[in-house]
C-alpha positions as CSV (number, residue, x, y, z in Angstrom):
1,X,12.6,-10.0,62.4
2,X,14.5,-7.2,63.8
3,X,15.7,-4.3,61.7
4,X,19.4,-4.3,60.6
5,X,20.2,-0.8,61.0
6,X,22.5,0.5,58.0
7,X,26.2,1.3,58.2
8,X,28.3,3.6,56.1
9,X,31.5,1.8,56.5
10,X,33.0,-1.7,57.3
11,X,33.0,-2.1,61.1
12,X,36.6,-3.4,61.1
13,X,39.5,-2.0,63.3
14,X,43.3,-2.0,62.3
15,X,43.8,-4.4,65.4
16,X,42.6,-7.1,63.1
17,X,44.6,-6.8,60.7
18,X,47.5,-9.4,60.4
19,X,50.3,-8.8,62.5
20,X,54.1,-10.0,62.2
21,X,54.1,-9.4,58.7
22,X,57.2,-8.9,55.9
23,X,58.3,-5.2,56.0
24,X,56.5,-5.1,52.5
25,X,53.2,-6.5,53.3
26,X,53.3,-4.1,56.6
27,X,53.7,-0.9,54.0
28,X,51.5,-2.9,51.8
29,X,48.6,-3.4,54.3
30,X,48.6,0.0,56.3
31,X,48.3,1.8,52.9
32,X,44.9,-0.5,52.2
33,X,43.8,0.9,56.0
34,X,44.2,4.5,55.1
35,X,42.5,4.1,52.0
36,X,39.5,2.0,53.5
37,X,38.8,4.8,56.2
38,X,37.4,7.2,53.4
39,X,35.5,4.5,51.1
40,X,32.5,4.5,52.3
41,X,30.2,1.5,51.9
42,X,28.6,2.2,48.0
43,X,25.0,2.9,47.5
44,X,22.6,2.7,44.7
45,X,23.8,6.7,44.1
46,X,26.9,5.4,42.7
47,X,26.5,4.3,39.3
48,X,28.5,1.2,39.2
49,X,26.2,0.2,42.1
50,X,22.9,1.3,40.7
51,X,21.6,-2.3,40.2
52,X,23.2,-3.6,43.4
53,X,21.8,-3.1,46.8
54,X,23.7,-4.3,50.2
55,X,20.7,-3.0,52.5
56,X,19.5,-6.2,54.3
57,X,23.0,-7.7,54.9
58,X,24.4,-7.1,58.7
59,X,28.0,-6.4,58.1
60,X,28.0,-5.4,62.2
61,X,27.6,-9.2,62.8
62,X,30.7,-10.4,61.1
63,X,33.9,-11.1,62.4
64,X,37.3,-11.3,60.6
65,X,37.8,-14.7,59.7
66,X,41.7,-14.4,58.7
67,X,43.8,-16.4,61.4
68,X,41.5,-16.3,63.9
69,X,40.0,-19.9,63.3
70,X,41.3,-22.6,65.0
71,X,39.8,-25.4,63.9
72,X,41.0,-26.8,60.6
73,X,38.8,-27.2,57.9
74,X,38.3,-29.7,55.5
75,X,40.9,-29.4,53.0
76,X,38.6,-29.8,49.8
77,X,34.7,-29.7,50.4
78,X,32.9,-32.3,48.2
79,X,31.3,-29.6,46.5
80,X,34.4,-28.6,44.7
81,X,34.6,-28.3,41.0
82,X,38.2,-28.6,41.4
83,X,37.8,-32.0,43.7
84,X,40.9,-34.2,44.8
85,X,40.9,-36.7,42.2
86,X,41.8,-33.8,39.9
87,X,44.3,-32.4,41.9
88,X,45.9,-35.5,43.1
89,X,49.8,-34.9,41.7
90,X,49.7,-31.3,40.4
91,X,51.1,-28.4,41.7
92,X,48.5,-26.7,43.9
93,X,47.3,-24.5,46.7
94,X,44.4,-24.7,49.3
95,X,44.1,-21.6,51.0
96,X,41.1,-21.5,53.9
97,X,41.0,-19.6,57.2
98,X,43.2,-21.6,59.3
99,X,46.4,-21.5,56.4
100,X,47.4,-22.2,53.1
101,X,48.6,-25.6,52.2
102,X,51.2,-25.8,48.8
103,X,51.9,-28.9,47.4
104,X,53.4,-31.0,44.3
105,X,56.0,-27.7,43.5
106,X,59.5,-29.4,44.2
107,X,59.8,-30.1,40.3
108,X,58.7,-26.2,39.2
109,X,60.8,-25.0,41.3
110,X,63.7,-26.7,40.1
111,X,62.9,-24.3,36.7
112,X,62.7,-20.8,38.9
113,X,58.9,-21.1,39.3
114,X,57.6,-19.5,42.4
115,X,54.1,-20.8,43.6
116,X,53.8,-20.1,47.2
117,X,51.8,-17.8,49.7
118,X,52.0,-14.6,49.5
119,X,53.3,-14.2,53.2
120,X,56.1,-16.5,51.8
121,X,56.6,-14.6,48.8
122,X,57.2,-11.0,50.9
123,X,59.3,-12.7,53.3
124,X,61.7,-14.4,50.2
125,X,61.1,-12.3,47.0
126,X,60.0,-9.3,47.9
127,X,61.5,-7.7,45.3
128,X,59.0,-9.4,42.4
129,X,56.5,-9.0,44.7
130,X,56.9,-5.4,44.8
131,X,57.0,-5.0,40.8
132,X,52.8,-6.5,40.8
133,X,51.1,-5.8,44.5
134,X,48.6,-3.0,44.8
135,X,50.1,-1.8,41.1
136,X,47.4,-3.2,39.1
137,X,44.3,-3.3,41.4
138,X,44.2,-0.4,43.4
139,X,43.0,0.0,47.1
140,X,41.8,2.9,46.3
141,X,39.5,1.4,43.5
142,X,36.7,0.5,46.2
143,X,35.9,0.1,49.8
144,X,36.1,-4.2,49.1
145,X,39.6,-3.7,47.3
146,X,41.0,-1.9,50.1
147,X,39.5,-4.2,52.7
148,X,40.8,-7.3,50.8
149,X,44.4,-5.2,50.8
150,X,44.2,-4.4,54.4
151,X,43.1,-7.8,56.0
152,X,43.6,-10.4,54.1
153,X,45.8,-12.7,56.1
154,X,46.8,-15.3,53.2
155,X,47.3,-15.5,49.6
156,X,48.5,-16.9,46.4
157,X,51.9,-16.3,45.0
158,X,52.6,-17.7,40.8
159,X,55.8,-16.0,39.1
160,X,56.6,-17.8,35.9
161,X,60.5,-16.8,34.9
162,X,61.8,-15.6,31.8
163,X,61.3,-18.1,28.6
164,X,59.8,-20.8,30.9
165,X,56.7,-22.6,29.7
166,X,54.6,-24.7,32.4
167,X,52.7,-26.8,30.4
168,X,50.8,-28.4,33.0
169,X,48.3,-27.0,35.2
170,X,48.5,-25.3,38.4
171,X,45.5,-25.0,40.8
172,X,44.6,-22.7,43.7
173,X,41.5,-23.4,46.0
174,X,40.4,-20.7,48.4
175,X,37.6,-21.7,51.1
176,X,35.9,-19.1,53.2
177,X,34.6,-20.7,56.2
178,X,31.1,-18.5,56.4
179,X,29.3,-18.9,59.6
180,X,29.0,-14.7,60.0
181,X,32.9,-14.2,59.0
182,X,34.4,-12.2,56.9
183,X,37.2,-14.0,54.6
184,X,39.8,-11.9,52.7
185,X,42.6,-13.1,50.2
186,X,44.5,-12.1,46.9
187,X,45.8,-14.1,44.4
188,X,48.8,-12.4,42.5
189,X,50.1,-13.6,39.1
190,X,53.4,-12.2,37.3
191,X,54.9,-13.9,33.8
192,X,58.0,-12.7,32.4
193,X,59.0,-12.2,29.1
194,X,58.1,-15.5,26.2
195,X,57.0,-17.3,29.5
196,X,53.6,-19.3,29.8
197,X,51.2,-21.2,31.9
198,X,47.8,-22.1,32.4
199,X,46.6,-21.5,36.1
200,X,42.9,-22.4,37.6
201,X,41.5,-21.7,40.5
202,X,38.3,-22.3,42.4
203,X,36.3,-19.9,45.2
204,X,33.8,-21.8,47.1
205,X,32.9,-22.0,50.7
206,X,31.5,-25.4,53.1
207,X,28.5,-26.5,53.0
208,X,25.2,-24.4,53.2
209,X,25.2,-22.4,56.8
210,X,21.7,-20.0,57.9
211,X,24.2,-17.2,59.1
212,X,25.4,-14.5,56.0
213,X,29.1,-14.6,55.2
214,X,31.6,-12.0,53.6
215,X,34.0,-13.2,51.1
216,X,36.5,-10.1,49.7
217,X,39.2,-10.8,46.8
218,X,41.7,-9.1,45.0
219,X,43.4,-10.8,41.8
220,X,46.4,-9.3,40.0
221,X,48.0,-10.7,36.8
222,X,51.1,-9.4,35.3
223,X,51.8,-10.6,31.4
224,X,55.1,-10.1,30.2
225,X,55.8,-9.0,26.9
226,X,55.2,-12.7,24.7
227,X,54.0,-14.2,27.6
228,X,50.9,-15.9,27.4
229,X,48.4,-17.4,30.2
230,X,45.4,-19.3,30.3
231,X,43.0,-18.9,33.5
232,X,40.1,-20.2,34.7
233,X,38.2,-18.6,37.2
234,X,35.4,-20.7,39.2
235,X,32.8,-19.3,42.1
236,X,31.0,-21.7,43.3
237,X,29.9,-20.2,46.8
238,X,26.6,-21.6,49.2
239,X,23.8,-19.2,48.8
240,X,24.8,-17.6,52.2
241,X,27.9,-16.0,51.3
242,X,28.2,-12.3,49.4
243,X,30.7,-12.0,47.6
244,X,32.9,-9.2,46.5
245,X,35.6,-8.9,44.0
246,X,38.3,-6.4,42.1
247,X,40.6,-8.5,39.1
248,X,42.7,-6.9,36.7
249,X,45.3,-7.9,34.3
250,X,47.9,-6.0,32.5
251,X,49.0,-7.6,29.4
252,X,52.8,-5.8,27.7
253,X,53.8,-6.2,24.2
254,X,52.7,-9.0,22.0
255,X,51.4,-10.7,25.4
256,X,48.2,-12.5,25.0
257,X,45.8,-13.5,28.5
258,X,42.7,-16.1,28.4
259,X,40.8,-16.2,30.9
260,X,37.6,-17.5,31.7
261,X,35.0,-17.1,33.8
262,X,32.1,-19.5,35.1
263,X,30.1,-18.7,38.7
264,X,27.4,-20.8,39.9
265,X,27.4,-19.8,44.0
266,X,26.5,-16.7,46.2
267,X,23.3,-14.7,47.6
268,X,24.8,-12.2,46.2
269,X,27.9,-11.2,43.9
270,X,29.8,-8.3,43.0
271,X,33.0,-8.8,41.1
272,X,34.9,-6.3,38.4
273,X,36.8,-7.6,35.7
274,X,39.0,-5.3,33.9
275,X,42.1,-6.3,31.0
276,X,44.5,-3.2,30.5
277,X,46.2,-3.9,27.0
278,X,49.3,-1.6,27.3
279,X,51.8,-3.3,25.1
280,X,51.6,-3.3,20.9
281,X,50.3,-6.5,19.9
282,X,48.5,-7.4,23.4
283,X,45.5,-9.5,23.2
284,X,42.7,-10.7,25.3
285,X,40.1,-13.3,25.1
286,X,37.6,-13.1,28.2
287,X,34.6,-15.6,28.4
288,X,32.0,-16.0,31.4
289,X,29.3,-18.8,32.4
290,X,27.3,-18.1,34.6
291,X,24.0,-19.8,36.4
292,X,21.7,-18.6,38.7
293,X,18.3,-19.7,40.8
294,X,16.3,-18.8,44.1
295,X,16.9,-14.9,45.1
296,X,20.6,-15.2,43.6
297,X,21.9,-12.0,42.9
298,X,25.0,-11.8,40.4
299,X,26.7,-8.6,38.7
300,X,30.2,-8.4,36.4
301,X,31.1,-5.3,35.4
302,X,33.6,-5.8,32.9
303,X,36.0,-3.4,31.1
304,X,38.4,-3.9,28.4
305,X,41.0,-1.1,27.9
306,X,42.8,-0.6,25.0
307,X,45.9,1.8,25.7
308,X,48.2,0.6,22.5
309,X,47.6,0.3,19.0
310,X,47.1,-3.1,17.6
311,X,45.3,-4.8,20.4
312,X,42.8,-7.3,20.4
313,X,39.8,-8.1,22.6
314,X,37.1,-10.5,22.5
315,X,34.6,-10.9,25.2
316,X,31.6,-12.5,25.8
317,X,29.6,-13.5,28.8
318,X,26.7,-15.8,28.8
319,X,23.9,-16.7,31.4
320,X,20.7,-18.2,32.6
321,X,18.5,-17.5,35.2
322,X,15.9,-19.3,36.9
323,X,13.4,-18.5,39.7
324,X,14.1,-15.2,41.1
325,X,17.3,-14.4,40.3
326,X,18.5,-11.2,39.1
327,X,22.0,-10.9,37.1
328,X,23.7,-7.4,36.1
329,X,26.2,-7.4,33.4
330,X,27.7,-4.1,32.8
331,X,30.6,-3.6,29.6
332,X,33.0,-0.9,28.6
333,X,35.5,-1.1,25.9
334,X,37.3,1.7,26.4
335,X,40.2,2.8,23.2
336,X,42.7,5.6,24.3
337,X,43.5,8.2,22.0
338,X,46.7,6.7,20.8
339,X,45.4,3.5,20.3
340,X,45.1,3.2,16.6
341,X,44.1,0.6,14.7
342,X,42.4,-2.0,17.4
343,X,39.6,-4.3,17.3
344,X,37.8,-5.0,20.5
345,X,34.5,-7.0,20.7
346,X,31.8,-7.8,23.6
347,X,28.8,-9.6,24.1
348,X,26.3,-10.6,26.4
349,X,23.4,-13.2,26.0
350,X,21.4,-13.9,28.5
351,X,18.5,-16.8,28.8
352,X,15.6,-16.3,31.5
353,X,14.1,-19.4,32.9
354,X,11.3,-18.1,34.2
355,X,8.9,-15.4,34.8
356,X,10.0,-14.0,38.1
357,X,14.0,-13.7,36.8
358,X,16.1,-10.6,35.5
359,X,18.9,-10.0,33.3
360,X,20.2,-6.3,33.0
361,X,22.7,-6.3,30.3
362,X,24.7,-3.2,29.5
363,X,27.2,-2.7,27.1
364,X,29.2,0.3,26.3
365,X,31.9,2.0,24.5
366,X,34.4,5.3,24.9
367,X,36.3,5.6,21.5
368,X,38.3,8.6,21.3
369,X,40.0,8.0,18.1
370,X,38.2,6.6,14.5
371,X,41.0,4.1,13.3
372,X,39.3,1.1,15.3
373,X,37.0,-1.7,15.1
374,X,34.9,-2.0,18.3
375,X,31.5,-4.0,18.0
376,X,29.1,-5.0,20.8
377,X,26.1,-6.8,21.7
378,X,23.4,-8.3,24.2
379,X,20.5,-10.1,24.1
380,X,18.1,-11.3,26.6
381,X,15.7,-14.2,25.9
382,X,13.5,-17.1,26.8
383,X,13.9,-21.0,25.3
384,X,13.4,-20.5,21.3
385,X,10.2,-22.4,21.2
386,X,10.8,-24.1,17.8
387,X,14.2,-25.4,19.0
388,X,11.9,-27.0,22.3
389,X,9.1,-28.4,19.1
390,X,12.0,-30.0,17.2
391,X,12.9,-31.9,20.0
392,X,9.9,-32.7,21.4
393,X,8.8,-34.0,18.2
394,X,11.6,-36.0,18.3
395,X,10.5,-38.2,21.0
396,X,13.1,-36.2,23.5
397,X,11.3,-35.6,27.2
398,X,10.5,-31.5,27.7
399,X,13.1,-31.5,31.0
400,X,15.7,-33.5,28.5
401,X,14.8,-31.2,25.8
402,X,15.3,-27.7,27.5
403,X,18.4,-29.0,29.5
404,X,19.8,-29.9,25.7
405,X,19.1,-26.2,24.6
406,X,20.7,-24.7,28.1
407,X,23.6,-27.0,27.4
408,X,24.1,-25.6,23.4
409,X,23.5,-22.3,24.9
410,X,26.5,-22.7,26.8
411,X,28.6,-24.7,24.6
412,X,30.9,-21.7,23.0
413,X,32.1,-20.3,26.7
414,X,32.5,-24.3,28.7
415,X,34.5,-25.1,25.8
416,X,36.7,-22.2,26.4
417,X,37.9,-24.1,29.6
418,X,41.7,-25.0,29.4
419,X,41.1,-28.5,30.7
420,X,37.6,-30.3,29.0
421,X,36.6,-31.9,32.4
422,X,36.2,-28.8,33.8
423,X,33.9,-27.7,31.5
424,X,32.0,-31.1,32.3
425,X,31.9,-30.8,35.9
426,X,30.3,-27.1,35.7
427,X,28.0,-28.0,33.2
428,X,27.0,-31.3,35.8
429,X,26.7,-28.5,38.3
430,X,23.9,-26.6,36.3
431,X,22.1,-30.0,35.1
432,X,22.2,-30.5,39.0
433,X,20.1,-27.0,40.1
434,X,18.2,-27.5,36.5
435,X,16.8,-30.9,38.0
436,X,16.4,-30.1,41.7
């Protein structure tokens, strides 16, 4: 096998970026450019990247995938959590290589809801899209946010009005192609004041390919004062693709943001998930599932950031391992000095699967005043052995029994989900790995 020789930074050039873009986007992008030319690639030096290597991955070999495909892909693969039958008649988008298809809006529209790409968006409204892009996540907040900024040739667009509430869902699907590409995208999110809606989308690539792909996304969410919004976030990746990841939300005044988490897919995964309360009142309630097998390699670093008093966070993450696979889960709640009287919470339980599988769980806090309530918590574990005996002795098979324990173990976060049949189809998706 012959060596990959190790770079320092992405081996993109500014001729691959997209071209003929809104004046905005253009500003927009060339900023992302200036700031990826002095990220360098991270190491295990830096500590956010201490449990996460990128040596053996040949980032030389890729090419930009953005636009430069001509061949259309299939719209939904069937590995989707978020398949067709679900989708059929909602508002949604499917964003892959090639485009970005938006359909079953006409009706949202008719109440001042904007769900479109974001090429759309800069072209029509770019004043809204000014108030959210690059303001919450950063380029400069890593070398995979600023590539996402500076190449990403499509993305998602959801502005919810003043007072409206969507009380149906909206989905977004983004495919990466793999096959030695590199995908970028961002999904950008802003809710007015009193407005609401419940939004889920789904990253996932075709089927299983031999050659390593790059996937890079950024994901902004604005929360108006009163405003309240349920996500759900899915990655369900082949085992081929690396994936790389900056979200953060900013929640105003009284504002309240759930959003949950589940990942099944990916060699390897790096994603940072970070809440900025900045309004009195603001409130958060985070939950992840995740499941990993073979060499998978999976890390969250999550913060929660309380900058006003009276804000509220709860946080847990949850996941198994089998074979393997190693998962890094790395917590901050983080109260500023102002920020009296706030209660913030985080947790992290873990179940290994087998011998050969890790769980490095991390949890942290930065307090800097003493009229708070911050509590947090991780455990890492095997099967309880009585709760396998009960069963057993019960008359239930041992592969019935211990997928009846994963399933309990999972049971608080899955039922998080916004819609129950998504929380079925992930759970099938695990029962599925469990068995094969």
């Amino acid at each position: 096998m012959a060596r990959i020789k190790p770079v320092r930074r992405l081996p993109f050039t500014r001729e691959m970026m997209p071209s003929d873009q809104a004046p905005l986007l253009r500003d927009y992008r060339s900023a992302a450019w200036e700031a990826l030319q002095e990220l360098p690639l991270p190491t295990a030096k830096d500590e956010a990247w201490r449990r996460t290597s990128l040596a053996g991955f040949d980032f030389s070999a890729l090419q930009v995938a953005n636009g430069k495909l001509g061949k259309k892909v299939p719209a939904i693969p069937s590995t989707a959590i978020l398949g067709p039958d679900l989708l059929a008649g909602k508002p949604h988008a499917v964003l892959q290589a090639s485009g970005i298809e938006i359909k079953g809006t006409s009706h949202l529209e008719k109440e001042g809801v904007i769900f479109c790409s974001l090429t759309e968006a800069a072209r029509e409204h770019p004043r809204l899209l000014e108030k959210i892009l690059g303001k919450i996540v950063s380029p400069q907040e890593g070398v995979f946010a600023a590539a996402a900024g500076a190449f990403s040739q499509q993305g998602i667009f959801l502005y919810i009005p003043e007072g409206v509430t969507v009380e149906e869902p909206i989905f977004g699907l983004a495919i990466t192609p793999g096959g030695k590409t590199a995908h970028f995208f961002q999904t950008v999110i802003y809710l007015e004041e009193s407005s609401s809606a419940i939004y889920l989308q789904e990253t996932l690539s075709l089927e299983e390919r031999d050659e390593a792909s790059l996937s890079g996304e950024n994901l902004e969410i604005h929360i108006g004062p009163n405003a309240r919004l349920q996500i759900a976030e899915l990655q369900n990746y082949g085992k081929e693709v690396w994936s790389f990841g900056h979200k953060k939300a900013r929640v105003e005044r009284d504002g309240y943001l759930e959003w949950e988490i589940g990942a099944l897919g990916s060699g390897l995964s790096k994603h940072f998930v970070s809440v900025d309360l900045i309004g009195a009142g603001a409130e958060t309630r985070v939950s992840g599932s995740f499941f990993t097998d073979g060499k998978q390699h999976l890390t969250y670093n999550t913060l929660q950031r309380h900058l006003a008093p009276r804000t509220t966070s709860d946080l847990i993450f949850k996941g198994a391992l089998k074979g393997s696979s190693h998962t890094v889960w790395r917590g901050m709640i983080y109260v500023a000095e102002g920020a009296q009287f706030v209660d913030g919470y985080q947790a992290n339980r873990n179940l290994v699967l087998d011998p050969a599988a890790r769980s490095d769980s991390i949890p942290g806090l930065e307090i800097l005043n003493n009229e708070v309530r911050c509590t947090h918590g991780s455990t890492v574990g095997k099967i309880d052995e009585e709760q396998l005996f009960y069963l057993l002795s019960r008359g239930i098979p041992p592969k019935e029994a211990e997928q009846l324990i994963i399933q309990g173990f999972f049971h608080d976060t899955i039922s998080r989900f916004s819609l129950p049949e998504i929380g079925e189809s992930f759970w099938d998706k695990i029962k599925e790995r469990l068995l094969g």
